[in-house]
VEXKOL-223792 format. One record per atom (N, C-alpha, C): atom name; x, y, z; residue number from 1. Coordinates in steps of 0.2 Angstrom, whole numbers. Each point is the difference from the previous one (the first is absolute). Example, Ala and Ser with C-alpha at 12.3 -4.5 7.8 and 13.67 -1.06 7.14 Angstrom:
<pts>
PT  atomo     c1     c2     c3  num
PT      N     66    -28     39    1
PT     CA     -4      6      0    1
PT      C      4      6      0    1
PT      N     -2      5     -4    2
PT     CA      4      6      1    2
PT      C     -4      5      3    2
</pts>
This chain:
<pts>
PT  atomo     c1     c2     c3  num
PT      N    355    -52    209    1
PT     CA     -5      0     -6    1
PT      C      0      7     -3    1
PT      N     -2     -1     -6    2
PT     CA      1     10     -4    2
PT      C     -7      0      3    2
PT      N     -3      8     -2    3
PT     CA     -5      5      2    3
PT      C     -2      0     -7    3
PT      N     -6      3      0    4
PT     CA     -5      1     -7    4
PT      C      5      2     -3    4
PT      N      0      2     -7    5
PT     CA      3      6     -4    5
PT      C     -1      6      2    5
PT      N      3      6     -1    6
PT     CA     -3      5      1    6
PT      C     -4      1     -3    6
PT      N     -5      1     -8    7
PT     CA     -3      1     -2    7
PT      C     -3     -6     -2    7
PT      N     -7     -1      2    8
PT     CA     -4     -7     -1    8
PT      C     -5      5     -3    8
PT      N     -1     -2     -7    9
PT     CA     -6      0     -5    9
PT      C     -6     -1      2    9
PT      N     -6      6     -2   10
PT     CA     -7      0      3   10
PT      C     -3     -5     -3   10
PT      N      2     -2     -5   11
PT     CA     -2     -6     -7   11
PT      C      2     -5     -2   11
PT      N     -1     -6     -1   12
PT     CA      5     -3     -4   12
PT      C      4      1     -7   12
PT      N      1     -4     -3   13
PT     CA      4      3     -9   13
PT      C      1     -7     -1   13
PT      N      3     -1     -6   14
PT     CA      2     -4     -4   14
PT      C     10      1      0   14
PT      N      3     -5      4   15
PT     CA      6      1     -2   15
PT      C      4     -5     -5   15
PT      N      3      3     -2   16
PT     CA      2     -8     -8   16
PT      C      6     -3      7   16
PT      N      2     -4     -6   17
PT     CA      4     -6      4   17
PT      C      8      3     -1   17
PT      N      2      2     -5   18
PT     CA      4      5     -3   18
PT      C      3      7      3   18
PT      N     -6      2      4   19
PT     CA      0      7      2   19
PT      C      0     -2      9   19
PT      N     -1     -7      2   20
PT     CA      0      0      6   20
PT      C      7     -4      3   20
PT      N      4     -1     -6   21
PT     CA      8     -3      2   21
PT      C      5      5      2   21
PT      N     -3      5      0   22
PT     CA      3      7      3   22
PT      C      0      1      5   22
PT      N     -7     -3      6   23
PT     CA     -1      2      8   23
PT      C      3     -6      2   23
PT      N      1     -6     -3   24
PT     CA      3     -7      2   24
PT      C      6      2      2   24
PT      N      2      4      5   25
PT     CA      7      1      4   25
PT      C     -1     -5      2   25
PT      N      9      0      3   26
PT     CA      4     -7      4   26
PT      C     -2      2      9   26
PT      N     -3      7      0   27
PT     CA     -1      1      7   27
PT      C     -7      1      4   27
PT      N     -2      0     -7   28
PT     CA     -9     -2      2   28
PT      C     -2     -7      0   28
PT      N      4     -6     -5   29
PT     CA     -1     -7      2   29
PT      C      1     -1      5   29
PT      N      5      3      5   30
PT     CA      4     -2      6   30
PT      C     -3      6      7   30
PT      N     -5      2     -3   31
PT     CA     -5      5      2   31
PT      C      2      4      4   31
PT      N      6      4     -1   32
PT     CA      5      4      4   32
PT      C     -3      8     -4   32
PT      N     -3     -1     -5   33
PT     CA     -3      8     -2   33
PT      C     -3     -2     -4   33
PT      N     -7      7     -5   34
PT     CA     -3     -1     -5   34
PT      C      1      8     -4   34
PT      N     -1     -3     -4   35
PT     CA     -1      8     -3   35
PT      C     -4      3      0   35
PT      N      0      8     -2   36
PT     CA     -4      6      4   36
PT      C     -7     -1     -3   36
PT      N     -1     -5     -7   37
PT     CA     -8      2     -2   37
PT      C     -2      5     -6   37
PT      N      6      4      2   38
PT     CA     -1      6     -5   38
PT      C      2     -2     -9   38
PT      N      7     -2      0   39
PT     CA      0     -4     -4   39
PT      C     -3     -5     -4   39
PT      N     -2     -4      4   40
PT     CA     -4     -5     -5   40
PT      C     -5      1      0   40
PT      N     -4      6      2   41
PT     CA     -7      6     -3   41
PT      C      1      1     -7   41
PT      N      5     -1     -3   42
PT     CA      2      5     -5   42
PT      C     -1     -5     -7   42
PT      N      0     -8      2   43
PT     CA     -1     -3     -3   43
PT      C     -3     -4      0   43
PT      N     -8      0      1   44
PT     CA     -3     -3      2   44
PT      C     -6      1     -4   44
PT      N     -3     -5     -4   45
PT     CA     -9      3     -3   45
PT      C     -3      2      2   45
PT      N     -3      3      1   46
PT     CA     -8      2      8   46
PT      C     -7     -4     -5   46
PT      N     -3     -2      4   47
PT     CA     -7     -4      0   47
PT      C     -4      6      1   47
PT      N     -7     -3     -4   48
PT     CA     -4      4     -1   48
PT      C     -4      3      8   48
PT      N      1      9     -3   49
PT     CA     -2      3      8   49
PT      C     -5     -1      3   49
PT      N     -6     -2     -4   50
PT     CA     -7     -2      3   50
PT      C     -2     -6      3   50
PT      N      5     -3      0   51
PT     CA      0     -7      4   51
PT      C      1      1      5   51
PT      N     -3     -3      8   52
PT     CA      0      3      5   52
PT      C      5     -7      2   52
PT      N      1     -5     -5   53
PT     CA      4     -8      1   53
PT      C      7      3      3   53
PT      N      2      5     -5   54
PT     CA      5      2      1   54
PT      C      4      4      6   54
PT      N     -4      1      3   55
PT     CA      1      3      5   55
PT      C      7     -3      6   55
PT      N      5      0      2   56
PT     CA      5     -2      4   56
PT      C     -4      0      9   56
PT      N      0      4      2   57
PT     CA     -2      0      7   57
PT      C     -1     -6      4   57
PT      N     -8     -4     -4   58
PT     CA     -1     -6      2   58
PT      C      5     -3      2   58
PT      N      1     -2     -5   59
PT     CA      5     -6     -3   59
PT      C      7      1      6   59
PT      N      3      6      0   60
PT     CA      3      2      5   60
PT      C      2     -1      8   60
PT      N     -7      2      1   61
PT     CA     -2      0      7   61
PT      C      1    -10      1   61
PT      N     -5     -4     -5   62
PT     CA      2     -7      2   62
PT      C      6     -2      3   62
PT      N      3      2     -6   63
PT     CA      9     -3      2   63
PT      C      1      2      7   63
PT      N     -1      8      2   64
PT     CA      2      1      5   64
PT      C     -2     -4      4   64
PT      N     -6     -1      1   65
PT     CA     -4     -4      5   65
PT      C      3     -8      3   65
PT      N      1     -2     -7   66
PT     CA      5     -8     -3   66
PT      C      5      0      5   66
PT      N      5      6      0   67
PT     CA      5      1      1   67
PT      C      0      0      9   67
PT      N     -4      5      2   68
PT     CA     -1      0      6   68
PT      C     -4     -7      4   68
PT      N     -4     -5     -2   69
PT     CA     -3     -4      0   69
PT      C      3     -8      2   69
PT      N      6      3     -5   70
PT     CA      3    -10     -1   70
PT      C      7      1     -1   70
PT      N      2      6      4   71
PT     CA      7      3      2   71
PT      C      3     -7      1   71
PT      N      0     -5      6   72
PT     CA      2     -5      2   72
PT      C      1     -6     -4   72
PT      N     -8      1     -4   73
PT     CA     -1     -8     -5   73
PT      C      0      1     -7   73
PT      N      5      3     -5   74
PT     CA      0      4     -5   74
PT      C     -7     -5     -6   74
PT      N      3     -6      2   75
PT     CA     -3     -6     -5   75
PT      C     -8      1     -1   75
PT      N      0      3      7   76
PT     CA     -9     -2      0   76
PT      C     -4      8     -3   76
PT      N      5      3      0   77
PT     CA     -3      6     -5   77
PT      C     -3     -1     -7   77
PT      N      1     -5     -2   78
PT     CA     -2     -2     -6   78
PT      C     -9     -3      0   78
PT      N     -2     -4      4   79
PT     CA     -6     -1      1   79
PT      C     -4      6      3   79
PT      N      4      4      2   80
PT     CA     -5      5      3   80
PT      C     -1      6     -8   80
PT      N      6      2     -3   81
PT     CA     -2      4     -5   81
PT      C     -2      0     -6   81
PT      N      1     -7     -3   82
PT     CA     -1     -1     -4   82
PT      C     -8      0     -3   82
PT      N     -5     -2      3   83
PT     CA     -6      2      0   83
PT      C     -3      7     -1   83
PT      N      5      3      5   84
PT     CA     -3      7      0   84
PT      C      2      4     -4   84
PT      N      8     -1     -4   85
PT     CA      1      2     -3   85
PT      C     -3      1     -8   85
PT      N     -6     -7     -1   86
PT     CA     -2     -1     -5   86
PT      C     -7      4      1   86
PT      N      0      0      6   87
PT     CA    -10      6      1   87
PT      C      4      5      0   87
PT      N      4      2      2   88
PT     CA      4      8     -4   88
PT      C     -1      3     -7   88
PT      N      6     -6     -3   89
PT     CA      1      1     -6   89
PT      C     -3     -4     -5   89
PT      N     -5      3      0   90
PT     CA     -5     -2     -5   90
PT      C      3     -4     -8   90
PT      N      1     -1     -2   91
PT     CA      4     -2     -6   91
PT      C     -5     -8     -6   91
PT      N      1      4     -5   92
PT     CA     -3     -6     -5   92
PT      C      6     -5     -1   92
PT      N      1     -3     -2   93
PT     CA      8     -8     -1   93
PT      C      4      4     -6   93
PT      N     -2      4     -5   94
PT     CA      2      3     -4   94
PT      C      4      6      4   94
PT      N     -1      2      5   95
PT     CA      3      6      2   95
PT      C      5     -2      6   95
PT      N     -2     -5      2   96
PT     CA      5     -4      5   96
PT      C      3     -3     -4   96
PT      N      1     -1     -6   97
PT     CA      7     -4     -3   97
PT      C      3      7     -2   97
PT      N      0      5      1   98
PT     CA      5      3     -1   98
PT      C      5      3      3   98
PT      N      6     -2     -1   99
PT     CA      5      0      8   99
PT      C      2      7      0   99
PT      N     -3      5     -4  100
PT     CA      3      5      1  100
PT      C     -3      6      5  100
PT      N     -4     -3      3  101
PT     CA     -5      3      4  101
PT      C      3     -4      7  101
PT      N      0     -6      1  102
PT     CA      5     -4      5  102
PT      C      6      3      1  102
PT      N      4      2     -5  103
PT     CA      6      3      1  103
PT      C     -1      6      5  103
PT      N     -5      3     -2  104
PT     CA     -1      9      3  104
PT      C     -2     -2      6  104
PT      N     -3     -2      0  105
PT     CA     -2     -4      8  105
PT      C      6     -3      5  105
PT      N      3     -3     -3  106
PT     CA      6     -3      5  106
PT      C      5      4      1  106
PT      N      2      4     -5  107
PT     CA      7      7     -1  107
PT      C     -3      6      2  107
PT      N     -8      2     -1  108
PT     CA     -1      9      2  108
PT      C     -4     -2      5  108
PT      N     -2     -2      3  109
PT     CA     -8      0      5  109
PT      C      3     -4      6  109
PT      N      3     -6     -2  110
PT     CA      0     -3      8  110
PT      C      9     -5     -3  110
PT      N      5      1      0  111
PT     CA      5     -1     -1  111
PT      C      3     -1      7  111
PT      N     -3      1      6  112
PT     CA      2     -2      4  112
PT      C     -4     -5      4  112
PT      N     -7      0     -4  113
PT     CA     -3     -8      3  113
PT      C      4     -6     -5  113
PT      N      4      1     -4  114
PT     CA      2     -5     -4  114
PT      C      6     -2      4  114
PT      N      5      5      1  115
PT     CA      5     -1      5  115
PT      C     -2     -5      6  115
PT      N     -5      3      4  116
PT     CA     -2     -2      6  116
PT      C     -3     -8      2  116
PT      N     -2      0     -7  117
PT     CA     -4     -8     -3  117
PT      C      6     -6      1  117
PT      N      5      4     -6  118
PT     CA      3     -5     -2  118
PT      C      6      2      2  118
PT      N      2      3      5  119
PT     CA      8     -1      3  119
PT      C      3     -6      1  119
PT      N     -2     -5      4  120
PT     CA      1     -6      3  120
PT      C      4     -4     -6  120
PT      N     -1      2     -8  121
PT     CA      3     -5     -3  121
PT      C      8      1     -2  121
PT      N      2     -8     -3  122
PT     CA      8      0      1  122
PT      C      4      8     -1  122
PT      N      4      1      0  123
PT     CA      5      5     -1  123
PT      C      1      4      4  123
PT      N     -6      1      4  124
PT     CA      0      6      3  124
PT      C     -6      7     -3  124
PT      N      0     -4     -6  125
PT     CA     -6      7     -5  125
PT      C     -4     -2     -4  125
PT      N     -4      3     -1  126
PT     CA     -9     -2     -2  126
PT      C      3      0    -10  126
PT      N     -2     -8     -1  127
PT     CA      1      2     -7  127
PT      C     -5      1     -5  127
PT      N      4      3     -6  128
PT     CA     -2      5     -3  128
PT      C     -7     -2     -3  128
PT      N     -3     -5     -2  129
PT     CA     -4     -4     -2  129
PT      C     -6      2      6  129
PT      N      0      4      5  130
PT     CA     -4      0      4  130
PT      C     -2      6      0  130
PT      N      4      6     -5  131
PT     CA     -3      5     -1  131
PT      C     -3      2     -7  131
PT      N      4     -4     -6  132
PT     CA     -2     -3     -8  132
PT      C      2     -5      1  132
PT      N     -6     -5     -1  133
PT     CA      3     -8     -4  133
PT      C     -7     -3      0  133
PT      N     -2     -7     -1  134
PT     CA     -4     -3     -3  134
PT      C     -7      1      4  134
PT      N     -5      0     -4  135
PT     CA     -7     -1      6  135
PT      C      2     -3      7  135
PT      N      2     -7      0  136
PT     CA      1     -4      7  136
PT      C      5      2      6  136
PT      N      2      5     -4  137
PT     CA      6      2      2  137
PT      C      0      7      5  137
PT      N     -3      5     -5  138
PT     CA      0      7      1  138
PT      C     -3     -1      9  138
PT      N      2      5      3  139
PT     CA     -4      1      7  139
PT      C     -7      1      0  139
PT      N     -3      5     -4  140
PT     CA     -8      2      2  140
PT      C     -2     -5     -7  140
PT      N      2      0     -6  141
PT     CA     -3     -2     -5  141
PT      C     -2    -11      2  141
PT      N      4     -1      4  142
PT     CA     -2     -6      3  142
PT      C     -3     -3      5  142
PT      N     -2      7      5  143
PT     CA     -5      0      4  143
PT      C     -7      1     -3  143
PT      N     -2      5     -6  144
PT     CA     -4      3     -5  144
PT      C     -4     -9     -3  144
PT      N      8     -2     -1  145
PT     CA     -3     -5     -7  145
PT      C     -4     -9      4  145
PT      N      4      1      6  146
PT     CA     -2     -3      5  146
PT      C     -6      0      3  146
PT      N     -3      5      1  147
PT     CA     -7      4      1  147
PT      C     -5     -3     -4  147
PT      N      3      4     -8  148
PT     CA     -6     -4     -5  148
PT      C      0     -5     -2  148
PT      N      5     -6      0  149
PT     CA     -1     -7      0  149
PT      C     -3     -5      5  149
PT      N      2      5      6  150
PT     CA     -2     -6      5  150
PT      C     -8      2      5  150
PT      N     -3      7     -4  151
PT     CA     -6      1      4  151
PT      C     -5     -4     -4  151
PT      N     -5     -1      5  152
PT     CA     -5     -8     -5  152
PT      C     -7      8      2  152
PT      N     -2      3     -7  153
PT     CA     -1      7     -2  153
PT      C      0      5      5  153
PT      N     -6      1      5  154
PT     CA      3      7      2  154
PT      C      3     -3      8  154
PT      N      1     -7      2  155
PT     CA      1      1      6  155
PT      C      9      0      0  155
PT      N      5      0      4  156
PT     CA      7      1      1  156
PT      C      3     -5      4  156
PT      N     -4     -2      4  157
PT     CA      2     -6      5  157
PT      C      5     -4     -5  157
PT      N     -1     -4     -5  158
PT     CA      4     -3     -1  158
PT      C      8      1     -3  158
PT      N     -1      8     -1  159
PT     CA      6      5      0  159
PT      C      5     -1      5  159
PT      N     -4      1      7  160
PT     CA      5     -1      6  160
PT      C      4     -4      0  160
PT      N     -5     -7      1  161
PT     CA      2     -9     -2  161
PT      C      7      0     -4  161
PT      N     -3      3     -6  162
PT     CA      8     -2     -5  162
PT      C      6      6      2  162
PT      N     -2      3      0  163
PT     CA      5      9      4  163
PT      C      2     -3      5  163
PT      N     -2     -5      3  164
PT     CA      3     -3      9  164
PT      C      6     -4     -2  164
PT      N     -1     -2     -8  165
PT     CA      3     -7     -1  165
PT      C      9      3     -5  165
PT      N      6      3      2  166
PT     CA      4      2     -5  166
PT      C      2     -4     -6  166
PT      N     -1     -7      1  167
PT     CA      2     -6     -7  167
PT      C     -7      0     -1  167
PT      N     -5      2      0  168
PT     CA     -5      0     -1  168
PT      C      0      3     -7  168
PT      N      0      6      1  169
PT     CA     -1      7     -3  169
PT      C      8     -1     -5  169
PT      N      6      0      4  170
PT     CA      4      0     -5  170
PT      C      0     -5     -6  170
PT      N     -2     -8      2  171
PT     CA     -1     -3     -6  171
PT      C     -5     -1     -4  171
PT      N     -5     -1      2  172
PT     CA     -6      0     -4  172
PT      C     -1      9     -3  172
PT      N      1      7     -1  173
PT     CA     -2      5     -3  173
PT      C      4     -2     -7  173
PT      N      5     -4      2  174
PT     CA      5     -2     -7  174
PT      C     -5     -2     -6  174
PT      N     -5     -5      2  175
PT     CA     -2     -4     -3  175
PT      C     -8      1     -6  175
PT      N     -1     -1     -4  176
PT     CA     -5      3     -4  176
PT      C     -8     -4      3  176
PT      N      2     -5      3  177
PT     CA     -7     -3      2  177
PT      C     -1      3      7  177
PT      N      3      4      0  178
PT     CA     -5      3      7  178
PT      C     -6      6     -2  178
PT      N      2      1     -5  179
PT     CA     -8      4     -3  179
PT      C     -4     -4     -1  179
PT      N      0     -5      2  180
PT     CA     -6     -6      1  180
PT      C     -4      1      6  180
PT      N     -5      6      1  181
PT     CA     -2      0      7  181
PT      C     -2     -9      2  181
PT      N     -1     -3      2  182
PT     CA     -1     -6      1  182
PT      C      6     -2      4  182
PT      N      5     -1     -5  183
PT     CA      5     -2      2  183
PT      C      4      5      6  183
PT      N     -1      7      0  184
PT     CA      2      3      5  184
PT      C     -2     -2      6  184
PT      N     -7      0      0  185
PT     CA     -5     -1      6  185
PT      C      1     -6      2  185
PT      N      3     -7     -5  186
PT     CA      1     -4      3  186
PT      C      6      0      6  186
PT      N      7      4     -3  187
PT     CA      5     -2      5  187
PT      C     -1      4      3  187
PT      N     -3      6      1  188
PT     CA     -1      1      8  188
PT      C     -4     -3      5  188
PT      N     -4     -5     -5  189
PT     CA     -3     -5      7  189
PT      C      6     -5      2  189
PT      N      3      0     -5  190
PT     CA      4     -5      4  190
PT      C      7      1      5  190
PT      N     -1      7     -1  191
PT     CA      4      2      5  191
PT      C     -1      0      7  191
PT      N     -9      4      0  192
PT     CA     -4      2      5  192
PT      C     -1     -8      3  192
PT      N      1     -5     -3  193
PT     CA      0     -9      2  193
PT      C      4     -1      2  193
PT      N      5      4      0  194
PT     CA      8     -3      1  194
PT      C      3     -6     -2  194
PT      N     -4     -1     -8  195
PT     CA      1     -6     -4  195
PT      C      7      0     -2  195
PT      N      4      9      0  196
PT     CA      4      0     -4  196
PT      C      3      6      5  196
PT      N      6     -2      1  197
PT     CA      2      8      3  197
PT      C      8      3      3  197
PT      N      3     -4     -4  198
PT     CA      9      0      0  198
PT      C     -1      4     -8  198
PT      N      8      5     -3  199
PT     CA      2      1     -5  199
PT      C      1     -7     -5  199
PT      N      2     -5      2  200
PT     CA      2     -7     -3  200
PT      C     -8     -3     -5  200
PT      N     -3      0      7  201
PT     CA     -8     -2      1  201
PT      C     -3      5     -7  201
PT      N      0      5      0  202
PT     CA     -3      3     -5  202
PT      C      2      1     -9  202
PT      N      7      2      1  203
PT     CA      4     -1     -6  203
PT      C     -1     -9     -2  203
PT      N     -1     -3      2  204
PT     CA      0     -8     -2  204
PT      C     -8     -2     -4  204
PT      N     -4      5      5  205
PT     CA     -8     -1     -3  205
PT      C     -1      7     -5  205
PT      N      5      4      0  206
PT     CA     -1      3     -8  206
PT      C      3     -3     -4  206
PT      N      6     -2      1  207
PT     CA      2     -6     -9  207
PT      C     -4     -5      0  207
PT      N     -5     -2      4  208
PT     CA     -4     -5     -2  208
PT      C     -6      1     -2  208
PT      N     -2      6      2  209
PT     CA     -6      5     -3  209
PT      C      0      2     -9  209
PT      N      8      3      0  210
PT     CA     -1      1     -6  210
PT      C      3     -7     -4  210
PT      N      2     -6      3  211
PT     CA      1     -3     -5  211
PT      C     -5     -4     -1  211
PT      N     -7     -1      2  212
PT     CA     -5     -3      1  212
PT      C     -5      5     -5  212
PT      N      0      7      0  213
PT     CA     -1      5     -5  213
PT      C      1     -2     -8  213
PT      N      6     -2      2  214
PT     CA      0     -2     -8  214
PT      C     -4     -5     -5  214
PT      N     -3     -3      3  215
PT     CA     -5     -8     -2  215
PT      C     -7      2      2  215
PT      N      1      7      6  216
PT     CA     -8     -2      3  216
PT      C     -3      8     -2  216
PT      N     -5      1     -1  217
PT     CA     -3      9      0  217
PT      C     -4     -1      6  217
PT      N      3      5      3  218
PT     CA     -2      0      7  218
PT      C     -7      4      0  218
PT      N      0      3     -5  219
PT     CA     -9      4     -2  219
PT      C     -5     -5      0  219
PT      N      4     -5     -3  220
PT     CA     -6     -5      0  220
PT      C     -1     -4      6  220
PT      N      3     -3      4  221
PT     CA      0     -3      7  221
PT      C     -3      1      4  221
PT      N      2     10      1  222
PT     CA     -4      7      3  222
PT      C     -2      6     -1  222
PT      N     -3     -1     -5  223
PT     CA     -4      6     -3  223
PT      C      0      6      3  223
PT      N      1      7     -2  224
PT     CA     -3      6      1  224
PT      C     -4      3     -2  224
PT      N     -1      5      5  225
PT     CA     -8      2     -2  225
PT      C      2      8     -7  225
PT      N     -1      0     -5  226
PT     CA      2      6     -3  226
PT      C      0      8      6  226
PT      N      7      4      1  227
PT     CA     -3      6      2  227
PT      C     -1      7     -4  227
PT      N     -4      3      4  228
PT     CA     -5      7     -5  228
PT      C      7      6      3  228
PT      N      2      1     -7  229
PT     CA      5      5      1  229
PT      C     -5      7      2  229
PT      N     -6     -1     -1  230
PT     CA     -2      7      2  230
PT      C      0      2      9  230
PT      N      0     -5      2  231
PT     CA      0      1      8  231
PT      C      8      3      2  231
PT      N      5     -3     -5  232
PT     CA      5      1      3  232
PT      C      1      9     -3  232
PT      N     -2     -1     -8  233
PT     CA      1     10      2  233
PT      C     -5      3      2  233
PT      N     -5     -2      3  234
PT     CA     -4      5      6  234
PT      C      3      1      6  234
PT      N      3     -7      4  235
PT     CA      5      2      5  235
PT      C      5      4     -2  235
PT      N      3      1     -5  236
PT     CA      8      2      0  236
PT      C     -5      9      0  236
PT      N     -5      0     -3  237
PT     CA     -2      7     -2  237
PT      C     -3      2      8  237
PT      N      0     -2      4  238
PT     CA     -2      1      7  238
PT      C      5      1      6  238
PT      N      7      0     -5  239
PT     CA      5      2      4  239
PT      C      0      8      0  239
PT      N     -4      3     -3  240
PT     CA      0      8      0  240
PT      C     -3      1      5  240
PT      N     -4     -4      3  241
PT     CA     -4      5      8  241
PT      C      2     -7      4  241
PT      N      4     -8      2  242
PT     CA      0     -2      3  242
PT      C      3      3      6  242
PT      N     -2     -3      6  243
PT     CA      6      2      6  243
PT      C      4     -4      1  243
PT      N      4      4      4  244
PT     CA      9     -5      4  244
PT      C     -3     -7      0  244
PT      N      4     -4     -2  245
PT     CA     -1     -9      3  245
PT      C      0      1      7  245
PT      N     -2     -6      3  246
PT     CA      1      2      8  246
PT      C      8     -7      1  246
PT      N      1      4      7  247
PT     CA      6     -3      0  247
PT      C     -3     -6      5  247
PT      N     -5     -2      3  248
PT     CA     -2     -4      3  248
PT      C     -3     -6     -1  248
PT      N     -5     -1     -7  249
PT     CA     -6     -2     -2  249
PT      C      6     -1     -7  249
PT      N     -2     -4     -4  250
PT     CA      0     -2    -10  250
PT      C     -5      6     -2  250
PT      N      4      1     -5  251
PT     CA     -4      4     -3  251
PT      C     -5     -4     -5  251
PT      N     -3      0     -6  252
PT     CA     -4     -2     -4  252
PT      C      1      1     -7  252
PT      N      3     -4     -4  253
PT     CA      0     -1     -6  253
PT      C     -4      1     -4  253
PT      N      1      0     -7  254
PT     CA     -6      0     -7  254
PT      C     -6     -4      3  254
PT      N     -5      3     -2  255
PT     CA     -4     -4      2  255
PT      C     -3     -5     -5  255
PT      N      4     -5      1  256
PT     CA     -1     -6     -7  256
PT      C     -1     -7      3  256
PT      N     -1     -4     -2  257
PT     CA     -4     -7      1  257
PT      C      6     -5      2  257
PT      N     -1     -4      8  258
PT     CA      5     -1      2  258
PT      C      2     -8     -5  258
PT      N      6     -5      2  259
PT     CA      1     -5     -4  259
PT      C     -4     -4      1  259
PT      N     -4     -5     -6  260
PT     CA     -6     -4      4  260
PT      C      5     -7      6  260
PT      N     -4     -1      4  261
PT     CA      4     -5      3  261
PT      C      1     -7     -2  261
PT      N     -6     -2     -4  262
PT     CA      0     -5      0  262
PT      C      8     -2     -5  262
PT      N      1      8     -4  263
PT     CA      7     -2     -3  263
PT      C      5      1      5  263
PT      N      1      4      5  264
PT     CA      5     -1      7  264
PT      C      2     -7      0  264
PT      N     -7      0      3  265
PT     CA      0     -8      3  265
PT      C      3     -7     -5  265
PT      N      0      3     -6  266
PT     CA      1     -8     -5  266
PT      C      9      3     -1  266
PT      N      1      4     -1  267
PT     CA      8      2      1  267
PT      C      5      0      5  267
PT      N     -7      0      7  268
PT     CA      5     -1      7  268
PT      C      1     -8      2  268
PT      N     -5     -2     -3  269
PT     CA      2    -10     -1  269
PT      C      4     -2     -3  269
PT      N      0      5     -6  270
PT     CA      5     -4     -7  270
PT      C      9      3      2  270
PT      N     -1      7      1  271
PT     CA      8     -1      3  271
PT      C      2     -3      8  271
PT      N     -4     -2      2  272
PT     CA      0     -3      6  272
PT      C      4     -8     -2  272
PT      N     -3     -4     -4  273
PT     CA      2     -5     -4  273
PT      C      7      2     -2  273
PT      N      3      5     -4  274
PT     CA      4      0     -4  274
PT      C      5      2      5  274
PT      N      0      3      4  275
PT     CA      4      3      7  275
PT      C      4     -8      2  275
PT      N     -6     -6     -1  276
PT     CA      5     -5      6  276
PT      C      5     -3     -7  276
PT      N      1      2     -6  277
PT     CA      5     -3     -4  277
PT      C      4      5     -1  277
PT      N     -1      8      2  278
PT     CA      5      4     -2  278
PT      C      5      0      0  278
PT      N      5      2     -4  279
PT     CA      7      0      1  279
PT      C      3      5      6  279
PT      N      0     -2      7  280
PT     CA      2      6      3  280
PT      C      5     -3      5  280
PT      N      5      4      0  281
PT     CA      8     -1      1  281
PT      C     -2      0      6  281
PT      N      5     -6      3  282
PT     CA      1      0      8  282
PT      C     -3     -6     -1  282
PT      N    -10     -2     -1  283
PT     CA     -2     -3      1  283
PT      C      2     -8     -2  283
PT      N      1     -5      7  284
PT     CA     -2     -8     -3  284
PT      C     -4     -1     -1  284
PT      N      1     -5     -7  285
PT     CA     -3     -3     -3  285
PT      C     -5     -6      3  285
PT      N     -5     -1     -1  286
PT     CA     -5     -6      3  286
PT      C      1     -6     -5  286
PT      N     -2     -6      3  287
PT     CA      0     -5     -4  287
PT      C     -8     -1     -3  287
</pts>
């Protein structure tokens, strides 16, 4: 497995997409080298200095930890960082949709937790998509988005849950109804049920999820409580004096108003119902 770069950046930056098809060697996918860091210093935007968000070190030190932690069970790395990752990296959804920041993170900061993640896939070499490529796809930016979809407000527990779950996360971040807190919080109870728990089993209750979406508003079924963006920039703004997450303990999200249950409950019924007609391969058919 490669070794840090030599020169890892005390800050994050903004890398374009354009400017990062340069460090996408054929010998850093196949993780046999990276480059020195020096270079891609040179191309990079720098993020405002007074931001203490920006800082690398944190964020650093996790991977390394990941990396030492789940050396054996690389998959389960995901449930463990991706919460914490999101109490690090403070971020608004505006500022996590931009990949150019995810770029700099997977090529200048930790390009060798990305190797180390996803060596295991076909060819032999970590594809490129996992250091630029789509939200669901990117290595941290799909832990990130993971985090704030699947926390029911400040708690992260059900982070894990989905982060436990690889078809979980890979299919459902696809999909636009999962910014339906409701509907998130549902399927991780039906996971945590064992209502649902094969890749087959999941993929079959999301095309039936959203083809039921199309006829039904799921707002109306299970309503959500509106949230106060003020609480979320007080937390982000509290990343200037917050401490390390603990590696031991969840950390604690924005402090925002969790999903009401009585809507859990009315969408953990309803796709519980719609689960036993799914279309899911493998499955016989009943009379």
């Amino acid at each position: 497995m490669i070794t840090p770069p030599h020169h890892v950046p005390d800050r994050l930056a903004l890398l374009s997409g354009s400017a990062a098809d340069t460090f996408l060697t054929e010998g850093l996918l196949k993780g046999e080298q990276v480059h020195s860091g020096i270079d891609l210093a040179k191309v990079v935007e720098p993020l405002p200095e007074d931001d203490a968000r920006w800082w690398v070190e944190p964020i650093r030190s996790l991977v390394e930890d990941a990396m030492f932690a789940f050396d054996k069970e690389r998959t389960k790395a995901d449930a463990w960082l991706a919460p914490r990752l999101h109490a690090t990296l403070r971020l608004t959804r505006r500022e996590a949709a931009d990949k150019r920041l995810w770029n700099h993170l997977a090529l200048a900061v930790a390009p060798d937790y990305v190797v180390w993640r996803h060596s295991s896939e076909p060819a032999g070499r970590v594809a490129a998509e996992r250091f630029q490529g789509p939200a669901d796809r990117q290595c941290f930016s799909r832990l990130w988005w993971a985090a704030e979809l699947f926390r029911n407000g400040s708690d992260y527990e059900p982070v894990e849950v989905a982060c436990g779950n690889q078809d979980l996360i890979h299919t459902v971040l696809r999909k636009d109804l999962i910014d339906h807190r409701p509907t998130a919080q549902a399927l991780v109870r039906l996971l945590k049920d064992r209502k649902i728990t094969t890749g087959r089993e999941i993929n079959g209750l999301s095309v039936a999820i959203n083809a039921a979406g199309a006829t039904l508003i799921y707002d109306i079924l299970a309503p959500d409580d509106p949230r106060d963006p003020a609480r979320l920039r007080d937390w982000i703004e509290e990343a200037q004096s917050a401490p390390p997450v603990s590696r031991h303990e969840l950390p604690e999200g924005p402090d925002e108003d969790p999903v009401p249950e009585e809507s859990v409950a009315a969408l953990t019924d309803y796709f519980t119902e719609l689960f036993e007609t799914a279309p899911v391969r493998g499955r016989k058919s009943e009379d």
